[in-house]
FIKOLZA-1660 file (N, C-alpha, C; in steps of 0.1 Angstrom, whole numbers, plus 5000, padded with zeros to 4 digits):
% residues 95
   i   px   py   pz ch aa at
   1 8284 9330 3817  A  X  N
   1 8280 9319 3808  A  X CA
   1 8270 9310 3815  A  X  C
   2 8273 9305 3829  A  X  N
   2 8261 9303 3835  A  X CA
   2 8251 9303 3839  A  X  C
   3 8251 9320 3840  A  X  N
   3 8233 9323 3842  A  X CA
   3 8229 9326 3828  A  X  C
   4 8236 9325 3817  A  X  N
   4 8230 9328 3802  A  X CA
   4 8224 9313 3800  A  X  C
   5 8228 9303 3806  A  X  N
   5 8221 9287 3805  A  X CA
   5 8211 9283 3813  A  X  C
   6 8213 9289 3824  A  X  N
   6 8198 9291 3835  A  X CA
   6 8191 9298 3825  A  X  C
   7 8190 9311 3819  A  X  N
   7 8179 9314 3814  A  X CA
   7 8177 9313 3807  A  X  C
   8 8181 9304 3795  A  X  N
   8 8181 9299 3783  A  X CA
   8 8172 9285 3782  A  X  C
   9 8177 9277 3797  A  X  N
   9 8168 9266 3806  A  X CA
   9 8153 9271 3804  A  X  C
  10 8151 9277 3814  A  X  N
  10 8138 9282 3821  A  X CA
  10 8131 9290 3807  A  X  C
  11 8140 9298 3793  A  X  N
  11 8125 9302 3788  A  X CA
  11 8121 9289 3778  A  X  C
  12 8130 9276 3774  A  X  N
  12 8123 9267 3770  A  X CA
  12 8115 9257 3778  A  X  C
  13 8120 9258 3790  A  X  N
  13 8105 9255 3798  A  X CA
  13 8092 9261 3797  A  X  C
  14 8093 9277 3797  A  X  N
  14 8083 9284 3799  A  X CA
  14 8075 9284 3782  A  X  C
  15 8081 9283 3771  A  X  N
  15 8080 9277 3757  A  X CA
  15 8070 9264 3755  A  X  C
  16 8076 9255 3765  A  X  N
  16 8069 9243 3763  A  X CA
  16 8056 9241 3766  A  X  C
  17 8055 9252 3777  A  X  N
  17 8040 9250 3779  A  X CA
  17 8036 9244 3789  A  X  C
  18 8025 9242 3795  A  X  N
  18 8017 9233 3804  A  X CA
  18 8018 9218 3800  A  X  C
  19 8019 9211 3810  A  X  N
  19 8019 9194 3809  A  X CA
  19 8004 9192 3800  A  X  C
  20 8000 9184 3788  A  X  N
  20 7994 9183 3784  A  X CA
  20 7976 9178 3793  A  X  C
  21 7971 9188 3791  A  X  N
  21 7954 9183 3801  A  X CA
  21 7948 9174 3796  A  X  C
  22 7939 9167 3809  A  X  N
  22 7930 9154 3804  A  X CA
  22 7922 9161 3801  A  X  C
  23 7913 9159 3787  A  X  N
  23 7898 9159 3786  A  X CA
  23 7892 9149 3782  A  X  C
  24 7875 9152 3786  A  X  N
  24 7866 9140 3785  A  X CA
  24 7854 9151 3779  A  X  C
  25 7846 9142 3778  A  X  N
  25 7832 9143 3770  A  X CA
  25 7823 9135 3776  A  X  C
  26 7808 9143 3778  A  X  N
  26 7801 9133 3779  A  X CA
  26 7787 9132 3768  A  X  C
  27 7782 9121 3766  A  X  N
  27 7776 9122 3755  A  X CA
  27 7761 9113 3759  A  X  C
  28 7754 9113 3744  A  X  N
  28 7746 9104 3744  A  X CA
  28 7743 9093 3732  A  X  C
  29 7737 9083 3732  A  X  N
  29 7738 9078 3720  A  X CA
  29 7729 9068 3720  A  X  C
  30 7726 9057 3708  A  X  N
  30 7717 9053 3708  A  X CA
  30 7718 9040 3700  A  X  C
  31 7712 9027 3702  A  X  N
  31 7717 9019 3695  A  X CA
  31 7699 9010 3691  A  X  C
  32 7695 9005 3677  A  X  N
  32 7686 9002 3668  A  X CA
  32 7685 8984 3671  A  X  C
  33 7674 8981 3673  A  X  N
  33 7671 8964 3677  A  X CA
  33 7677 8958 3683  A  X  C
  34 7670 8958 3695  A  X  N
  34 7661 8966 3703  A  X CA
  34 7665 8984 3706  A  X  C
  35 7659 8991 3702  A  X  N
  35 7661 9005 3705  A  X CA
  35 7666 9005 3721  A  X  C
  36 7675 9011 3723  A  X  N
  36 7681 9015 3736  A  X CA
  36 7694 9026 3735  A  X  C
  37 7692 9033 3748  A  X  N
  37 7700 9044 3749  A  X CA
  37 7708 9042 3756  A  X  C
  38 7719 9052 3758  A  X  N
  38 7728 9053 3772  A  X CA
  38 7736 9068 3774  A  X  C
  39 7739 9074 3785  A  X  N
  39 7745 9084 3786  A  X CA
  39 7760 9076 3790  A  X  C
  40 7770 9083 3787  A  X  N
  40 7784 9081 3791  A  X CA
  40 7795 9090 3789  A  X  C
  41 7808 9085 3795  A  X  N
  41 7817 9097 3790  A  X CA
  41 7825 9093 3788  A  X  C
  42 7837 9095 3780  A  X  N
  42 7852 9093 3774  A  X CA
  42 7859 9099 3775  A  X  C
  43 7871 9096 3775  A  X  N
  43 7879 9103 3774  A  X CA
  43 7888 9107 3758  A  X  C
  44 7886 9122 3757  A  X  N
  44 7892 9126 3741  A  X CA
  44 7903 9131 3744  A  X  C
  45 7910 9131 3733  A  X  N
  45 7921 9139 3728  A  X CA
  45 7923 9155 3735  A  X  C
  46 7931 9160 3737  A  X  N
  46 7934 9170 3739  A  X CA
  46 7928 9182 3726  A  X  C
  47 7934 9176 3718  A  X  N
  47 7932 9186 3703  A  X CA
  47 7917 9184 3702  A  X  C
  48 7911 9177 3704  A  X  N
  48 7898 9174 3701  A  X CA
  48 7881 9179 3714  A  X  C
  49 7892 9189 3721  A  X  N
  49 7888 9190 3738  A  X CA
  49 7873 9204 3734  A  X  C
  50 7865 9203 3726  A  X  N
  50 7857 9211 3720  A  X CA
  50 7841 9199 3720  A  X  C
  51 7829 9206 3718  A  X  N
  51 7815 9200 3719  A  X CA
  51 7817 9192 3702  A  X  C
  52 7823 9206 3692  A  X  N
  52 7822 9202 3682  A  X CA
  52 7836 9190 3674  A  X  C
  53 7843 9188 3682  A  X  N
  53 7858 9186 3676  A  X CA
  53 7854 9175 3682  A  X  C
  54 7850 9171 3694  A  X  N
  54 7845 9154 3705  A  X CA
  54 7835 9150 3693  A  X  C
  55 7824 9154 3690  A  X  N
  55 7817 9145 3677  A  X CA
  55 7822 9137 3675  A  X  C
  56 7830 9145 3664  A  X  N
  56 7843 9134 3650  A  X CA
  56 7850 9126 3660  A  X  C
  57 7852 9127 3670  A  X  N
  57 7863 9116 3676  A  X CA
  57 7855 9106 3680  A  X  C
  58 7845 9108 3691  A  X  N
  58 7833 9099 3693  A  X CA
  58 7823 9093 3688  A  X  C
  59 7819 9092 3680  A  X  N
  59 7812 9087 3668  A  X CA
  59 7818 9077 3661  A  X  C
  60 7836 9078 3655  A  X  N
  60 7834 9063 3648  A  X CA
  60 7840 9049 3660  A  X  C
  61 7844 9058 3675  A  X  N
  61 7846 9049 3685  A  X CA
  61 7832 9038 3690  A  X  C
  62 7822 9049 3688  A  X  N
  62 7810 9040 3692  A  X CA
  62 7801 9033 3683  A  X  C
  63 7806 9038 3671  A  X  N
  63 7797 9030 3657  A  X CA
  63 7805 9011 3659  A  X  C
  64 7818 9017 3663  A  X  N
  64 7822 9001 3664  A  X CA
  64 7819 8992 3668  A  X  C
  65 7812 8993 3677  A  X  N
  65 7798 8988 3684  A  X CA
  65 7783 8987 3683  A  X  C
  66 7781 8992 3667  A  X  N
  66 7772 8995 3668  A  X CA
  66 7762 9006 3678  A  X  C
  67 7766 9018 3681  A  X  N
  67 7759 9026 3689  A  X CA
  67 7762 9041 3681  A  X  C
  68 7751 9046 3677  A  X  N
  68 7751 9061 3669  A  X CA
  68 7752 9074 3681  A  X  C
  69 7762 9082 3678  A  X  N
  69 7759 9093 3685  A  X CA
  69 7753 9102 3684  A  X  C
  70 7745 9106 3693  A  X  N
  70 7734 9115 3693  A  X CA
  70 7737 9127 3695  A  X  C
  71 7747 9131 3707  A  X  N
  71 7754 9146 3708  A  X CA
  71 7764 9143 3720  A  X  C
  72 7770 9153 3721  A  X  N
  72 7779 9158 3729  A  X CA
  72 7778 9164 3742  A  X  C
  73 7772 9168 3752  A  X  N
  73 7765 9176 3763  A  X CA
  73 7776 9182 3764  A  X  C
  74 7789 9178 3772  A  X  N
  74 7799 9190 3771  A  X CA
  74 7811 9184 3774  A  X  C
  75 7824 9190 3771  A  X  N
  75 7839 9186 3771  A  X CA
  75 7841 9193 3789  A  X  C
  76 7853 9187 3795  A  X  N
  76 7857 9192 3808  A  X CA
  76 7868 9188 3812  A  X  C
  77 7874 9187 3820  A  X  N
  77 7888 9181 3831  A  X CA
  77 7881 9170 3837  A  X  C
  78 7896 9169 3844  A  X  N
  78 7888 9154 3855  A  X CA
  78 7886 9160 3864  A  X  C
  79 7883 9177 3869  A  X  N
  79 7874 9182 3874  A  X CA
  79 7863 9175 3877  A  X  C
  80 7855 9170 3865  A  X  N
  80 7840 9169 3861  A  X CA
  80 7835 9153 3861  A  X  C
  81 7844 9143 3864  A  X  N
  81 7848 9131 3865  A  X CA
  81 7839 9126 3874  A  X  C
  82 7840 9128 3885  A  X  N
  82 7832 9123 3898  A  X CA
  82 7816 9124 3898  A  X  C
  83 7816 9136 3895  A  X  N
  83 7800 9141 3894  A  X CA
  83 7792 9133 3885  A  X  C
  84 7800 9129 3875  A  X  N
  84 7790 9120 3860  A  X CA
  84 7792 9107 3862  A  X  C
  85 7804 9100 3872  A  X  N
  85 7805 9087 3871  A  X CA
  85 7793 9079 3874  A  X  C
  86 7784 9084 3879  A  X  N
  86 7772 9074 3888  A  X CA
  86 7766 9074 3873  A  X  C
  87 7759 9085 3873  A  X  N
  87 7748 9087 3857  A  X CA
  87 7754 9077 3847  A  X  C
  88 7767 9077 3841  A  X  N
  88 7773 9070 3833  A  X CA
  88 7774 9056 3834  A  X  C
  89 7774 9050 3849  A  X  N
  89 7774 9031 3850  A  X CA
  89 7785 9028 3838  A  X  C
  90 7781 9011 3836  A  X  N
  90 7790 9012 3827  A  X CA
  90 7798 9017 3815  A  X  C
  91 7790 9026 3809  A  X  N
  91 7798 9036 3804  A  X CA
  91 7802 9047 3806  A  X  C
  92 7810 9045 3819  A  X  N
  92 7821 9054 3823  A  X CA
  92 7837 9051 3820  A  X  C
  93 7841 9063 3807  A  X  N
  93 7853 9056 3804  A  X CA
  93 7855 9047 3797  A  X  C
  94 7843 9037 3790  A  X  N
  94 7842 9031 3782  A  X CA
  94 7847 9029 3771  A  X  C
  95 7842 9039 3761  A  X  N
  95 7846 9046 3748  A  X CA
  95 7858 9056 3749  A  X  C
% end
C-alpha cells in the first residue's frame, strides 16, 4: 500500500509538469508629438510566450501610455535578459 502511494505521488508530480517559465518579449514602439521611439522588453504571460500571442498582450499595456506598438522582435527566457538590458535603458521591464 505504500509504494502504491509513492507512485501514485511521483506520477502526479510528473502530470503537473514543469514549474511554470518566465517569458519576455522584446519590442518596439512608437509614440506621436513629438515623434519618438524606443526599443524595450517585458515581461508576458506564459500563455502568451509567442511573436504573435506578445502583440495582443503588449499593445493595450503601452497604448496606456500613449505609445503604439510597432512589433515584436522575439519572445525568450531570462536566458535572453542580460544581453537586451543595456539596448532597452529605461525600458527594461517596464511594460
Amino acid at each position: 500500500m505504500k509504494s502504491l502511494m509513492i507512485l501514485i505521488a511521483v506520477a502526479a508530480l510528473t502530470l503537473a509538469g514543469p514549474a511554470a517559465a518566465e517569458c519576455y518579449a522584446d519590442y518596439k514602439a512608437k509614440k506621436k508629438d513629438p515623434t519618438r521611439y524606443h526599443y524595450g522588453v517585458a515581461q508576458i504571460s506564459d500563455a502568451n510566450c509567442s511573436v504573435g500571442a506578445a502583440l495582443g498582450e503588449l499593445a493595450p499595456r503601452l497604448a496606456g501610455d500613449g505609445w503604439t506598438l510597432l512589433d515584436v522582435v522575439s519572445t525568450f527566457g531570462p536566458e535572453g535578459l542580460e544581453k537586451r538590458k543595456a539596448n532597452a535603458g529605461e525600458y527594461f521591464l517596464r511594460y
